[in-house]
N, C-alpha and C positions, 0 to 999 in steps of 0.2 A: 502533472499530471499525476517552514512544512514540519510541523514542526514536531508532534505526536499524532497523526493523524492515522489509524487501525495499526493493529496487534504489531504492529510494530510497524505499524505505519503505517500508508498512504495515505493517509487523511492528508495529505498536502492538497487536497484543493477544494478545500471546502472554507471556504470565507462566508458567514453567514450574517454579517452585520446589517444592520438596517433593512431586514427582510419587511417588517413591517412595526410599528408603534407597539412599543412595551404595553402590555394591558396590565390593566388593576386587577388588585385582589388575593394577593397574595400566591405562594405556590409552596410544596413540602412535598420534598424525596425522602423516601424512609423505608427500611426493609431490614435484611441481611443477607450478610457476606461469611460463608461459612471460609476458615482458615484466613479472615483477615481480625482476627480479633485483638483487639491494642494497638493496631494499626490507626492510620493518618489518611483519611480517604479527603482531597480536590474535586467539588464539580466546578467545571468550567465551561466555557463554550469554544469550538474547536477553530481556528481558523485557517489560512491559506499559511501563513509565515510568522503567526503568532498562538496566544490563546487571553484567553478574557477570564482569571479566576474569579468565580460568585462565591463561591463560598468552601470554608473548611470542614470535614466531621473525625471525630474520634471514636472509630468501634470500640463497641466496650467486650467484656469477656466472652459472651456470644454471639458476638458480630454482628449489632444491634447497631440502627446509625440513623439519624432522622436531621436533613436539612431543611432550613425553612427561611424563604427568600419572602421581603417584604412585595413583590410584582411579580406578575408571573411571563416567564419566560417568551421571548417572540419567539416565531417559528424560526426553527433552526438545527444546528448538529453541537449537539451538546456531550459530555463525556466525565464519567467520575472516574478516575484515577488513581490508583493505591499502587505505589512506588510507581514500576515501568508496566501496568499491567492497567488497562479499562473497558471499561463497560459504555458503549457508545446507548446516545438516545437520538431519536427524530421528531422534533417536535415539530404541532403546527400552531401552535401559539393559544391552543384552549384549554392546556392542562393546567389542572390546580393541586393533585395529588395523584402520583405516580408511584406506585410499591415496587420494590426489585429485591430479588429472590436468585443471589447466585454464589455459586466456591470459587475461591480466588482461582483454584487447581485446576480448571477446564476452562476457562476464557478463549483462552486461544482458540478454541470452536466455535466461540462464539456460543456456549450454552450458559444462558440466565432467563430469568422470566423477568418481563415486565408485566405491570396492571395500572391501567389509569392514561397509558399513550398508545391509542390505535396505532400510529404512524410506527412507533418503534415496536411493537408487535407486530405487526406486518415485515419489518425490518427483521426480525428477528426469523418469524416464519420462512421465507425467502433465502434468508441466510444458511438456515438449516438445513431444507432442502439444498441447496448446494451442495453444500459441505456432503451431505451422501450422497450425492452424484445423481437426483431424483429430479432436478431441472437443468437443461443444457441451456444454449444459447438464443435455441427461438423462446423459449420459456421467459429466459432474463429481459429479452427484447422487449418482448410484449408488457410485460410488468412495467418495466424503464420507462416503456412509451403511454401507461396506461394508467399508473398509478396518479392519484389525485394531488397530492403533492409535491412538485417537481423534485424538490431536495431529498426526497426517499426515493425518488428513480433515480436520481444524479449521483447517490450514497451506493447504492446496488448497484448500478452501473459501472463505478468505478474501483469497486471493489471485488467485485467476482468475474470480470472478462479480462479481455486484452482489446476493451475499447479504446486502451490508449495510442492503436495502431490507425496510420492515417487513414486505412480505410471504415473508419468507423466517425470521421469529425460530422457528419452528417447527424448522426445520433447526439453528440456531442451540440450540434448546433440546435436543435430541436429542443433540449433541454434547455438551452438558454434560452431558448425565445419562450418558452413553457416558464421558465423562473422570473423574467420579466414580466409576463401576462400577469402572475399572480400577487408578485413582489414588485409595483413598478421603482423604479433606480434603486433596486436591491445594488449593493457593493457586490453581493456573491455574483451576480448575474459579469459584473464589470471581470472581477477577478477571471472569472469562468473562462468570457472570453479571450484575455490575456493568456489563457493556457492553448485555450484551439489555435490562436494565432503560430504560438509558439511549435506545436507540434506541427504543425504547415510549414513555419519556418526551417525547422528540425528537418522535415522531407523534403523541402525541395535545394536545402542543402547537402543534403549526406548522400542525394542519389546519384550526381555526376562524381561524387568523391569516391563512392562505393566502384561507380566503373573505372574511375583514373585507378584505385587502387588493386584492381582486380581480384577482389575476391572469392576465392574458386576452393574446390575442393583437388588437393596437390600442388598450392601452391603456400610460399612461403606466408608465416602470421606475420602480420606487420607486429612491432616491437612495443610494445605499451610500456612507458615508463611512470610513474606515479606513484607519492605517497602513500602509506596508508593512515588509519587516524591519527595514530601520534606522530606522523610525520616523517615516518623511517620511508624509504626509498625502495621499489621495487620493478624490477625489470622482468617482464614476461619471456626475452630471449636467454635469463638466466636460468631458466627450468629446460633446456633442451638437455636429454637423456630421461624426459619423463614424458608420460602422457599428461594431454593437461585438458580443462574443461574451463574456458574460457566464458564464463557467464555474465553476462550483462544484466544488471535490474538495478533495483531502486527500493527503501522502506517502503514507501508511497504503492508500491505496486500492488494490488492487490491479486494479480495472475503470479507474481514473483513470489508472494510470501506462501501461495498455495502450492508451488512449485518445490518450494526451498527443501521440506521434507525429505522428496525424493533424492536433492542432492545430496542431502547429508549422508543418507542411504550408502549410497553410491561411493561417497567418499569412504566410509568407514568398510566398504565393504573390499575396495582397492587399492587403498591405503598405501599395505605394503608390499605392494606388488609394482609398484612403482607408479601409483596415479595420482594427481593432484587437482585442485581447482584456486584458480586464477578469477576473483571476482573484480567486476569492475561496474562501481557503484554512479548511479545518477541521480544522486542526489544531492540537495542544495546545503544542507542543515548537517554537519558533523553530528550532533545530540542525536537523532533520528535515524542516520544512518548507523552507528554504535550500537544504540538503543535495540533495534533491528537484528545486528551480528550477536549479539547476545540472544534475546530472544528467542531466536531462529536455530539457535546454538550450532553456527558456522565457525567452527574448533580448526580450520585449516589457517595459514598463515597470513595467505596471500590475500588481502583484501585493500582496494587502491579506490584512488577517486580524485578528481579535480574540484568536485562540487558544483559543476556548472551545470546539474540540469541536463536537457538537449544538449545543449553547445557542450557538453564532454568531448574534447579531441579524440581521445580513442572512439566515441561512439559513431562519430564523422569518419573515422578512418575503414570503421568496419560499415560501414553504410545500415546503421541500425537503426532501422524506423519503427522498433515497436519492440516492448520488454516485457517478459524473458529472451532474450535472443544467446544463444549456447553454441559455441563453436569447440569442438574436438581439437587438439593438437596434438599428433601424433611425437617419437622422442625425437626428430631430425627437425622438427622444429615446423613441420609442413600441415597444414588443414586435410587434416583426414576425415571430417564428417561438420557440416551444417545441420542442427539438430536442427529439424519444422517444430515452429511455434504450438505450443500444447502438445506434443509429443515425447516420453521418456527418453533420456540418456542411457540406458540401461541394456536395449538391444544394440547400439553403436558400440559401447564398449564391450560386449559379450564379444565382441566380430576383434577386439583389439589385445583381448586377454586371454 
């Protein structure tokens, strides 16, 4: 709900194979990329647990880059990438020449232009307004449910809410049956559903675990033990005599990476006062996750993960059906605050410090 899939991720679920018959005619990406010059830019096409590279370019001194594929691309979730950093597109499979116009330096907002792809213009518009906080949730809704191509609602869908919480598989399933109608035995449609499954599975697991386990506010955290990427070991009951912010997400997340900002904040802002954060990661892919803690520039120590996805044992333990999910720990080791989903950490700790 993987492999580079947005700014540092969740493009984990986007499988776009066999959306429909490769069309003739050739196709050419061409523009610039200001601060990527001499650089090594990849388009590719993005999938679920893989990627499909089409071709390579070489910026030249003013960041001048022109690809050019002998067919032109099906509809799909496409991505040029220059190192750890990309520029997503949304195709529907009519483009023949597409211009992009972006600085390597501001991606991570998602500011570039495109010319020649409605579908990623619109993607882009969408994106925008988000990012200023000029569309909420009925807004993203209605777009998700309205837009003409299912894979640019399914794209904004999963990248600017917390649709990946059970109460939203409804939306999720709608989408599906919208990407079958368009794309009949699309893979992505197959893959898709493979994910709703999973998040159903995900919740009607973790919710009698969440009550066997009781988690309340004053009571003790259960113990999370788990790697981090290189594999060193880390215990959550090892930080008692600190306050700690137990954060659950994932690359993939697109509510997590919007989130992550504030935590950095936070952290840097309580550092030395004795506060820490305790991440614990849902994702499947190491590369992606990594990719992500850099990106994101999460400079704290503690960063763990099994790699399962849903089935993450600590995310069963704490009965977590939807990410970001942020739990306080006060220094005796006890749940001092349930952060609500979309809500700052920053009033809870002000009440702590």
């Amino acid at each position: 709900m993987k492999k580079i899939f947005f700014l540092a991720i969740v493009l984990a679920c986007f499988c776009t194979m066999s959306c429909q018959n490769t069309s003739k005619g050739g196709f050419t990406l061409s523009g610039t990329v200001k601060n990527a010059e001499q650089l090594q830019g990849v388009f590719q096409e993005d999938m679920m647990q893989s990627i499909l590279e089409l071709a390579k370019t070489q910026f030249d001194a003013q960041g001048k880059f022109s690809i050019t594929l002998k067919e032109q691309p099906k509809a799909g979730i496409y991505g040029l990438h220059i190192g750890k950093k990309q520029m997503l597109f949304v195709f529907n499979g009519t483009e023949k020449k597409v211009e992009l116009e972006a600085d390597l330096s501001t991606l991570k907002t998602i500011e570039y232009k495109v010319k020649g792809s409605e579908d990623t213009e619109s993607y882009l518009q969408m994106m925008t307004s988000v990012f200023a906080k000029q569309k909420g949730l009925p807004e993203i809704k209605q777009f998700v449910e309205n837009t003409k191509n299912p894979l640019l609602g399914t794209l904004v869908c999963l990248l600017t809410t917390d649709f990946l919480r059970k109460e939203h598989i409804g939306l999720h399933q709608n989408n599906i049956k919208r990407i079958e109608a368009a794309f009949p035995n699309s893979q992505y449609a197959k893959e898709y559903t493979e994910l709703v499954q999973k998040i159903e599975q995900a919740d009607a697991a973790q919710q009698p675990q969440a009550q066997a386990s009781n988690i309340q506010i004053g009571s003790m955290a259960p113990d999370i033990q788990l790697p981090d990427p290189s594999g060193k070991m880390y215990a959550l009951s090892a930080l008692k005599g600190k306050i700690v912010l137990l954060d659950f997400w994932a690359s993939w997340c697109g509510p997590c990476r919007k989130a992550n900002p504030e935590v950095v904040s936070a952290y840097e802002r309580y550092k030395d006062k004795g506060f820490t954060v305790f991440s614990v990661s849902l994702d499947k892919q190491k590369e992606a996750w990594q990719n992500a803690i850099k990106q994101d520039r999460l400079n704290w120590e503690y960063h763990v993960s099994d790699l399962r996805f849903w089935d993450s044992a600590p995310a069963q333990t704490y009965g977590v059906r939807g990410i970001p999910q942020q739990y306080l720990i006060d220094r005796a080791g006890k749940i001092a605050a349930i952060v609500p989903a979309g809500q700052s950490v920053e009033p809870f700790l002000k009440k702590m410090f």
